[in-house]
C-alpha positions as CSV (number, residue, x, y, z in Angstrom):
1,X,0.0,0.0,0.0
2,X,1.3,3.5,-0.9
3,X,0.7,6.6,0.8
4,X,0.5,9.8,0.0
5,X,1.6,12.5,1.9
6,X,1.6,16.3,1.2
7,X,3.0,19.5,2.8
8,X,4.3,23.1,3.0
9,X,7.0,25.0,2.7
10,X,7.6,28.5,3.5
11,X,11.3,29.3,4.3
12,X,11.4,31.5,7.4
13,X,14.2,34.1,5.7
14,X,15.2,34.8,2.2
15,X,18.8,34.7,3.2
16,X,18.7,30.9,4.4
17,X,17.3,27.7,1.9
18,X,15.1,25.4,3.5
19,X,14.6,21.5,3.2
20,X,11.2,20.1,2.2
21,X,11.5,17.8,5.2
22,X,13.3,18.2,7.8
23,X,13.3,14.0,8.1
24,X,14.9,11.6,5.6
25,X,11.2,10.4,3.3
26,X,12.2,8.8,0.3
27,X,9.5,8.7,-2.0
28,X,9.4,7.6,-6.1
29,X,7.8,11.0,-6.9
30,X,7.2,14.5,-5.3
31,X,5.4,17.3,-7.6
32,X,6.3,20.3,-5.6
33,X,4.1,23.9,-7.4
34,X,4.9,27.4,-6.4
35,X,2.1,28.8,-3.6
36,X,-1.0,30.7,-5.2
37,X,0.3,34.0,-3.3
38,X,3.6,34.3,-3.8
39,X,4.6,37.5,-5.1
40,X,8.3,36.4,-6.3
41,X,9.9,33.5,-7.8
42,X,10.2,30.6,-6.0
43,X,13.6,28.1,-6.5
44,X,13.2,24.9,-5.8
45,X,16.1,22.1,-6.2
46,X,17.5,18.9,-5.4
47,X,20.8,19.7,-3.3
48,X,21.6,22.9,-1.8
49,X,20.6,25.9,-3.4
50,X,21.0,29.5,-3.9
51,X,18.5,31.9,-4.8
52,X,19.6,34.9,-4.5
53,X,18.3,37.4,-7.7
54,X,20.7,37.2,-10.3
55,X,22.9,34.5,-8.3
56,X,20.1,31.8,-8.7
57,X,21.2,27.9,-8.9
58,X,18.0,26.3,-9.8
59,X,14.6,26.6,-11.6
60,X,12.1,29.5,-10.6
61,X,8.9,28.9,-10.3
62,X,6.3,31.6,-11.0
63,X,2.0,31.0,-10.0
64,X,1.1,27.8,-11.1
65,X,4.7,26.3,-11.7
66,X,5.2,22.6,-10.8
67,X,8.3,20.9,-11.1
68,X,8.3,17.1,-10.3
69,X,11.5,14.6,-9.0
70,X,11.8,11.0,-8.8
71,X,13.2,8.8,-6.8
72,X,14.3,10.9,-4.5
73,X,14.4,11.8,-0.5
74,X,12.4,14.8,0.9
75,X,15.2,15.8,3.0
76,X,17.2,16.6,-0.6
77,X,15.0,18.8,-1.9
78,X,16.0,22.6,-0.9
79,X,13.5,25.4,-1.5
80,X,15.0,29.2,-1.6
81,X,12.8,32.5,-1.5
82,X,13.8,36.0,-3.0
83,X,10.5,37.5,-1.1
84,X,9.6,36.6,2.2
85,X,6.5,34.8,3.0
86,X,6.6,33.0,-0.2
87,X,7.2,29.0,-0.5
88,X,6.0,25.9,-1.6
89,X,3.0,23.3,-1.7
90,X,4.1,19.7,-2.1
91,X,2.7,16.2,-2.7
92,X,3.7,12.6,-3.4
93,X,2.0,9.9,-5.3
């Protein structure tokens, strides 16, 4: 049996990345979409990142961006803000 799970994830500052998870959840696929009121780009990556404008080291997501990984752990997946209050919505299948 396979469960899904789904969360949030709204990075406390724009100076520091934050995981998805916080505990190791290896899952075969996450779809991970920018948050309907975000009012700046969202970067999202497996591996550390940094998203800092014009310094950015992973895809931006804009409204209604979703980008999806595979096999892969929750704890790998690093999400980056440029305006704060902005993050993530996630789900696994």
């Amino acid at each position: 049996m396979t469960m899904s799970l789904n969360g949030r994830c709204f990075p406390a500052s724009t100076a520091y990345p934050q995981r998805l998870s916080q505990k190791s959840i290896v899952v075969s696929r996450v779809d991970v979409a920018a948050y309907q009121s975000n009012a700046g780009r969202v970067y999202v990556a497996k591996n550390r990142i940094y998203g800092t404008v014009g310094k950015e080291t992973a895809p931006g997501l804009s409204l209604d961006d979703i980008i999806t990984f595979e096999n892969v752990d929750l704890r790998d997946i690093w999400v980056a803000i440029v305006t704060a209050g902005d993050g993530v919505l996630w789900m696994t299948d």
